[in-house]
Steps between C-alpha positions, in 0.01 A plus 500: 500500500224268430344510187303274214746557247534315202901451527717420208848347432718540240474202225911479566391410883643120524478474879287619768746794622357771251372837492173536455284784359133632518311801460264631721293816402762748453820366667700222391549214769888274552558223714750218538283167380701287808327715758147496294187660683673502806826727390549835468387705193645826320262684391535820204292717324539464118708787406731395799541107382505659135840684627598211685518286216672795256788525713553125562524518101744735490690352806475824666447317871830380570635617786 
């Protein structure tokens, strides 16, 4: 997925293997920072990333 986005890292990022984060429109963009621009990317709407990130709180995506 190619795209202008304006990716972010968390602050805690120390290396260069992070997560990264950006919002495009209405759909909420992840990639692995190793693979930049070149990597694959996840992509969710934002209800789906805000239910994503509810059940990692509650630890409800172990398997």
């Amino acid at each position: 997925m190619a795209t202008s986005a304006d990716w972010r890292r968390s602050t805690r990022c120390q290396h260069a293997d992070c997560v990264e984060i950006a919002v495009v429109s209405d759909n909420v963009l992840i990639r692995d920072s190793k693979h930049g621009a070149s990597g694959p990317v996840l992509a969710f709407t934002a209800e789906q990333f805000r239910s994503f990130i509810s059940a990692m709180k509650e630890n409800a995506l172990r398997p």
